[in-house]
C-alpha positions as CSV (number, residue, x, y, z in Angstrom):
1,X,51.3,-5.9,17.1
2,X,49.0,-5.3,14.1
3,X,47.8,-2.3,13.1
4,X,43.9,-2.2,12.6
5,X,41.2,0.9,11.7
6,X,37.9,-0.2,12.1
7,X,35.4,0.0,9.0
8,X,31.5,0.4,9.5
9,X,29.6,-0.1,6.2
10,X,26.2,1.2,7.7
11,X,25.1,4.2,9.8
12,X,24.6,1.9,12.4
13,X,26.0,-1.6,13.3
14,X,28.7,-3.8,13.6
15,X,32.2,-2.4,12.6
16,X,35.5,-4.7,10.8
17,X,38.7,-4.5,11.0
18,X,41.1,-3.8,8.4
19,X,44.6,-3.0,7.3
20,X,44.8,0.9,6.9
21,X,48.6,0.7,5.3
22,X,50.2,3.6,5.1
23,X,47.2,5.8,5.0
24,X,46.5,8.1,7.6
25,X,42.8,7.7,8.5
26,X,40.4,10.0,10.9
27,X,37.0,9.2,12.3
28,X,34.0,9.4,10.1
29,X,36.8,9.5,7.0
30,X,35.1,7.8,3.5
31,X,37.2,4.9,2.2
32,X,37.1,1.9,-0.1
33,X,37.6,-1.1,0.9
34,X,38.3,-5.1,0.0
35,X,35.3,-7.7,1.2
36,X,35.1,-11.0,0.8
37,X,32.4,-9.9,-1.9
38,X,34.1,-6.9,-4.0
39,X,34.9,-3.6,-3.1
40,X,33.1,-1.6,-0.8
41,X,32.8,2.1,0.3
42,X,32.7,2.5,4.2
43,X,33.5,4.8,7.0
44,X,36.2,4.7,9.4
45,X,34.3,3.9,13.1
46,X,37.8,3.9,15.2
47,X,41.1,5.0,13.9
48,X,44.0,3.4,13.9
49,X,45.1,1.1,17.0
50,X,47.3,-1.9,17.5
51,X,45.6,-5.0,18.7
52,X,47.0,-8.1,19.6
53,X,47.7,-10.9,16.4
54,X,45.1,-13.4,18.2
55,X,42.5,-10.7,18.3
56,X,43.0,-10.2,14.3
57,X,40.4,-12.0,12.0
58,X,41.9,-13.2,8.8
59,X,42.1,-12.6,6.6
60,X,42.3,-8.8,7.3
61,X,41.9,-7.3,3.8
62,X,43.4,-3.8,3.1
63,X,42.0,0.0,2.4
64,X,42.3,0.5,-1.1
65,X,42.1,4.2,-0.7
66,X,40.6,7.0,0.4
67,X,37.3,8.2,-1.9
68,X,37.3,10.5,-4.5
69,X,34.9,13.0,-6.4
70,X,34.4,10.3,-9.2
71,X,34.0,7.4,-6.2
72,X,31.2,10.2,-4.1
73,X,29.4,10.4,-7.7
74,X,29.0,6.5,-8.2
75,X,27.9,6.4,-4.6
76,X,24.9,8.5,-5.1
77,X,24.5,6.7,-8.3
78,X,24.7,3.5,-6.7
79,X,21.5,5.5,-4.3
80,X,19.0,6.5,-7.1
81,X,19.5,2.5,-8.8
82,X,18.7,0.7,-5.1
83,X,15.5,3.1,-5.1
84,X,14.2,2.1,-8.5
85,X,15.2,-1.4,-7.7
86,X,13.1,-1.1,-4.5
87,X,10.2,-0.2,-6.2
88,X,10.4,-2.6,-9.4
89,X,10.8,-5.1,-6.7
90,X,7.7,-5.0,-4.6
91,X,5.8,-4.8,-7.8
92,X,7.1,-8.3,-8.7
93,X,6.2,-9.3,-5.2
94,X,2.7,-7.7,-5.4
95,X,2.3,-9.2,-8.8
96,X,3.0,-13.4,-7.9
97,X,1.3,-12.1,-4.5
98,X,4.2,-13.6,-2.0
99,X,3.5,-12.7,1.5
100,X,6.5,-11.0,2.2
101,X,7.6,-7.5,3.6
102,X,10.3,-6.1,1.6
103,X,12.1,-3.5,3.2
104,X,15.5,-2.4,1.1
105,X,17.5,-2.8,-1.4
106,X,21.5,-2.7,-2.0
107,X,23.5,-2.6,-4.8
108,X,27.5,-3.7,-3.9
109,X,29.6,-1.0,-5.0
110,X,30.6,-2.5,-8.5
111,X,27.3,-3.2,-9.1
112,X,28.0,-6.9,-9.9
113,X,25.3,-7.8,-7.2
114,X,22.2,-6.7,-5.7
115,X,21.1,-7.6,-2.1
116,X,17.2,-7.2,-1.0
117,X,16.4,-7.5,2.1
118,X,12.9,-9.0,3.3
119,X,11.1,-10.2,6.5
120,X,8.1,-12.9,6.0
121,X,6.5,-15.2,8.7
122,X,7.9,-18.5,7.6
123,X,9.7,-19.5,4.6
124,X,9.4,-18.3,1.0
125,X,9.4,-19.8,-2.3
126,X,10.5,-17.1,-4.1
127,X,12.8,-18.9,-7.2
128,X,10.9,-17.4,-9.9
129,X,10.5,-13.9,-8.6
130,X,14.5,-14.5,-8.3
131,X,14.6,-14.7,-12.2
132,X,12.5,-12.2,-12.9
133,X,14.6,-10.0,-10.7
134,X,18.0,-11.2,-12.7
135,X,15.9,-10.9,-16.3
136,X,15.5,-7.4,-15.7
137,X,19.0,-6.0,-14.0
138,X,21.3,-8.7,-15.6
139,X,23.2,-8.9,-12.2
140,X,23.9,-11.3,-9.6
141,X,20.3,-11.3,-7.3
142,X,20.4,-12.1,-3.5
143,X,17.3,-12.1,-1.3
144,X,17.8,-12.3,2.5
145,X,15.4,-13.1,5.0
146,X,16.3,-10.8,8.2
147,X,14.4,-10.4,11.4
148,X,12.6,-7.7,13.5
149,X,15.4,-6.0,14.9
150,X,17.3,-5.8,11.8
151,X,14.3,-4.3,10.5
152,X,13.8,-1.2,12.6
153,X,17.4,-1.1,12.4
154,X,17.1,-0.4,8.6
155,X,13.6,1.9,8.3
156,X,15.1,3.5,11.8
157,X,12.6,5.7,14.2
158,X,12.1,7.0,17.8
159,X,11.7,4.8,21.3
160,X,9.3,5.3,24.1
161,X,11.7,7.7,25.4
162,X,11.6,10.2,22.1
163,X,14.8,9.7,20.9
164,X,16.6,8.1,17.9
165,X,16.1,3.8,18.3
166,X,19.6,2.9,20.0
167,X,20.1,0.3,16.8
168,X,20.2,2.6,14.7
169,X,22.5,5.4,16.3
170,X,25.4,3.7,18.5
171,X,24.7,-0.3,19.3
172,X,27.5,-2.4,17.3
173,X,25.2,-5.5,17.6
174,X,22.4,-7.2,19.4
175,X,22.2,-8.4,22.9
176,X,19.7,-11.0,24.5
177,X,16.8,-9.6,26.4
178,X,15.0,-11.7,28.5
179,X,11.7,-11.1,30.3
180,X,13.6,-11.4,33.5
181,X,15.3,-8.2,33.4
182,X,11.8,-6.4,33.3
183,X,10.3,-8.6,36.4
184,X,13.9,-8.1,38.2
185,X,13.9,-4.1,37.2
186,X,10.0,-4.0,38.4
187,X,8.8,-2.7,35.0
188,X,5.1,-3.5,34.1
189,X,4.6,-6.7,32.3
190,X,2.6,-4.4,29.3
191,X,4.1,-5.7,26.5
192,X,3.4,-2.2,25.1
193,X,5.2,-1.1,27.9
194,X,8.9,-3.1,27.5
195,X,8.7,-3.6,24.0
196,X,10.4,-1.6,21.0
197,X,9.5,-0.5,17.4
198,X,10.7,-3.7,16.5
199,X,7.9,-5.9,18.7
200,X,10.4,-7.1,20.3
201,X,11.7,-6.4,24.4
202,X,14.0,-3.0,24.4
203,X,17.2,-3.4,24.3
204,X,17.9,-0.7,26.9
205,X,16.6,-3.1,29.3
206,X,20.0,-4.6,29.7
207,X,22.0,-1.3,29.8
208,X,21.5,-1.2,34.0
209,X,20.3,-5.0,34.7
210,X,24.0,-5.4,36.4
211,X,23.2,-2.9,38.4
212,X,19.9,-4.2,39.6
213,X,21.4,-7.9,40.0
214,X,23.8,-6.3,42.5
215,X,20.7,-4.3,44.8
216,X,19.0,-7.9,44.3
217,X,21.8,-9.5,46.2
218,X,22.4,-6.8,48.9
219,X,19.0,-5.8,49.5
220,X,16.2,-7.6,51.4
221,X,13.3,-8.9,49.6
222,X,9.7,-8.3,49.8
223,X,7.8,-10.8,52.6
224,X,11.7,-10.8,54.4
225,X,11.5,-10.7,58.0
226,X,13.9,-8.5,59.1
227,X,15.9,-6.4,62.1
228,X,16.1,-3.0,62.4
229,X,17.7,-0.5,64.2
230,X,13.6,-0.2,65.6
231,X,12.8,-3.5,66.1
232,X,12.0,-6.2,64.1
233,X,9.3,-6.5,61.5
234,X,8.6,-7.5,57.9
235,X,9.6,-6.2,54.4
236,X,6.7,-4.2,52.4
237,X,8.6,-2.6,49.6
238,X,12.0,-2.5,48.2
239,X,13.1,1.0,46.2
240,X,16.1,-0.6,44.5
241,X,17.6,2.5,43.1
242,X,17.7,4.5,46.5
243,X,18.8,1.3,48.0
244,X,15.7,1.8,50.8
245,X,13.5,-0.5,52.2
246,X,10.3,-0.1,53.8
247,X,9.4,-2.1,56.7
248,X,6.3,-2.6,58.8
249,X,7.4,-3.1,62.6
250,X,5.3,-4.6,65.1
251,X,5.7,-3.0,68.8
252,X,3.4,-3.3,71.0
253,X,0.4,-4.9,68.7
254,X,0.8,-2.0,66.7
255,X,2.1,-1.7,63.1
256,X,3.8,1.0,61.9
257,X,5.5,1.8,58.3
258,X,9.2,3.0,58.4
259,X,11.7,3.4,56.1
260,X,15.5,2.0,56.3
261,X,18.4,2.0,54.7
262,X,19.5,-1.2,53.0
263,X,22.5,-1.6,54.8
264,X,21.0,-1.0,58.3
265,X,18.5,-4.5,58.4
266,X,19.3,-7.6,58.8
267,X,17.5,-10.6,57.2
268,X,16.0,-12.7,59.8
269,X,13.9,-15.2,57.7
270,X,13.5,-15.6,54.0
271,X,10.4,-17.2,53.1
272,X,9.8,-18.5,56.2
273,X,13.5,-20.1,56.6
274,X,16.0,-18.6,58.8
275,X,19.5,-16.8,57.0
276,X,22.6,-17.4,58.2
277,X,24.0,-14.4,60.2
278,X,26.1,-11.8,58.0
279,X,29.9,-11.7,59.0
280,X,32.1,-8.2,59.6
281,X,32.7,-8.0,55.8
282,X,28.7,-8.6,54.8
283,X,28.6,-11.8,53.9
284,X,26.2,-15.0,55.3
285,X,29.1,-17.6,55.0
286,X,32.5,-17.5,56.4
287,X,34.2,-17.8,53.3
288,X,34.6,-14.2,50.8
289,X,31.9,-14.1,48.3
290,X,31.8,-11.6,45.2
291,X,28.4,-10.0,45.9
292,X,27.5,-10.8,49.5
293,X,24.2,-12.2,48.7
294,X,22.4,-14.1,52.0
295,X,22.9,-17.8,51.5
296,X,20.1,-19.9,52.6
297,X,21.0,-22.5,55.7
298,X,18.8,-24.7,53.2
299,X,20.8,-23.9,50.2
300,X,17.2,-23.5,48.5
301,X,17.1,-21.3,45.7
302,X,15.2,-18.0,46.0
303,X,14.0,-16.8,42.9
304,X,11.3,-19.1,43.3
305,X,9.0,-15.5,42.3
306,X,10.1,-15.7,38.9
307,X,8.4,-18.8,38.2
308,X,5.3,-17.5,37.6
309,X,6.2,-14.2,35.9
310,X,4.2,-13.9,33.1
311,X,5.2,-14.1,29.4
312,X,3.5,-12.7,26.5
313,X,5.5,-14.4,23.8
314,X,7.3,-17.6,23.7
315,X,10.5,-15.5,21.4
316,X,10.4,-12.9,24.2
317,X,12.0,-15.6,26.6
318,X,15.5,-14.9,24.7
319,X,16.4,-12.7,22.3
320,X,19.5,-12.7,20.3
321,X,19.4,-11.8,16.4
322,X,22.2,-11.4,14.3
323,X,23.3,-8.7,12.6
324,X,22.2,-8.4,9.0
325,X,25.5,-6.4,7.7
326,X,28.2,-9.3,7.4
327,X,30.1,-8.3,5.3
328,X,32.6,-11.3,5.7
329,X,29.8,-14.0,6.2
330,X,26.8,-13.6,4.3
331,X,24.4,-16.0,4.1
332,X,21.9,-15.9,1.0
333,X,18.9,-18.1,0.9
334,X,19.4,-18.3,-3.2
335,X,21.4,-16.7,-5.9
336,X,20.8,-16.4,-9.2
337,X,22.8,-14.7,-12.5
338,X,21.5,-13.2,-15.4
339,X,23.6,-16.8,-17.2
340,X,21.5,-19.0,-15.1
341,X,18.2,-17.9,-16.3
């Protein structure tokens, strides 16, 4: 099998693979790199491993070495010139008064091009601010429209909970968040509430929505008419976490508020339907099935709640942004050279 030692180029985000050699790499090492646009300085994210050949990408292009002194001082070279560049940029911006958000600039490490990275509402026409840009650094210019995420990715900050933004310390890539997972995890639907620096639903909210899927399907629901080791009576509220339920019986014409656990009620009607008895093993059916969720004699589906959950934002629905550090696929919306102008 191939040996691999994965590359990330950023402080956060997605991580390549590449061929280490015969060098002997440790995490957080410096190295230089071949991409499919020049050389590159990165740091090693996981160290050497063999992988199966169908799980390599080709082509997988080699470490060129490990840095050096003189490779450290162009590096912070390479700093001080995206800074100016930054700020010569927005004036041009300012100047043909575009309505776009610049937010950074990157120089590749041979300084043969220079990336700057923008957010705007809609699309751009930004050809001639692209040749004043080439006029004045007599490189290769590429502007790239990113999204929200990649943005507070890049300026970085603190979440609701007071740490560091989860993009920009461990998470490899995005994943889709849907407004679901806050109605399912019984969140409030404050979009100031579930949403992050980026505007955007958290990303956390998927970290524990398998969990909360799997309570779903054991547990009772709210309005569930149930039996309990008391009696029977009906479902009030469902603590999903302690796996509890409250119920209110009814003995004797009076109603009283106890608490169960999950496992100890039986569903006896689900919105007014009646459930199919659970067998030895948990389940409604008489075949095995891989959650033991309560199928409906009506076979009628029963997230009928989530119809009217309410959404604040038609892109909150789905969320899934790529990541803005491809080194292997970049995508620029226009390139110019200092010949072309």
């Amino acid at each position: 099998m191939p040996k691999v030692v994965s590359i990330r180029f950023h402080e956060a985000g997605k991580s390549y693979h590449f061929d280490p050699g015969d060098f002997r790499l440790h995490l957080g090492e410096a190295v230089i790199v071949e991409t499919s646009i020049g050389i590159d300085l990165g740091y090693v994210a996981e160290e050497v491993v063999e992988i199966p050949q169908d799980q390599v990408i080709e082509p997988l292009r080699p470490v060129i070495r490990i840095v050096n002194e003189d490779d450290l001082k162009r590096y912070e070279e390479k700093k001080v010139k995206e800074k100016e560049a930054f700020s010569l940029c927005q004036e041009k911006i300012e100047s043909r008064s575009l309505k776009m958000n610049l937010v950074n600039a990157e120089y590749s490490f041979d300084g043969k091009k220079l990336i700057f990275f923008f957010t705007a509402d809609g699309r751009v026409d930004f050809r001639e601010l692209v040749k004043d840009l080439a006029a004045v650094f007599k490189t290769r210019i590429e502007l790239r429209q990113i999204g929200a995420r990649d943005q507070a990715r890049m300026v970085g900050g603190l979440g609701l909970c007071g740490r560091e933004l989860c993009c920009c310390s461990f998470l490899d890539g995005f994943i889709p968040v849907s407004i679901k997972m806050a109605k399912e995890q019984g969140l409030s639907m404050n979009p100031a509430k579930i949403s992050g620096a980026c505007g955007r639903l958290m990303c956390c909210l998927k970290y524990e929505q398998e969990a909360y899927e799997d309570a779903h399907a054991r547990l009772p629901r709210q309005g569930d008419v149930v039996m309990t080791p008391s009696g029977k009576g009906t479902v009030i509220s469902v603590d999903l976490l302690r796996e509890r339920v409250s119920v209110r019986l009814e003995i004797e014409d009076e109603a009283d508020l106890v608490s169960f656990e999950g496992t100890a009620v039986e569903v006896l009607l689900r919105k007014g339907k009646k459930v199919a008895p659970r067998t030895q093993s948990g389940c409604a059916c008489n075949h095995p099935c891989a959650k033991g969720d309560l199928d409906l004699i009506t076979d009628e589906i029963a997230d009928e709640e989530y119809q009217d959950e309410m959404i604040t934002d038609p892109a909150d629905i789905l969320i899934d942004e790529p990541a803005e550090d491809s080194k292997y696929d970049p995508a620029p919306l226009h390139l110019f050279s200092d010949d072309e102008v």
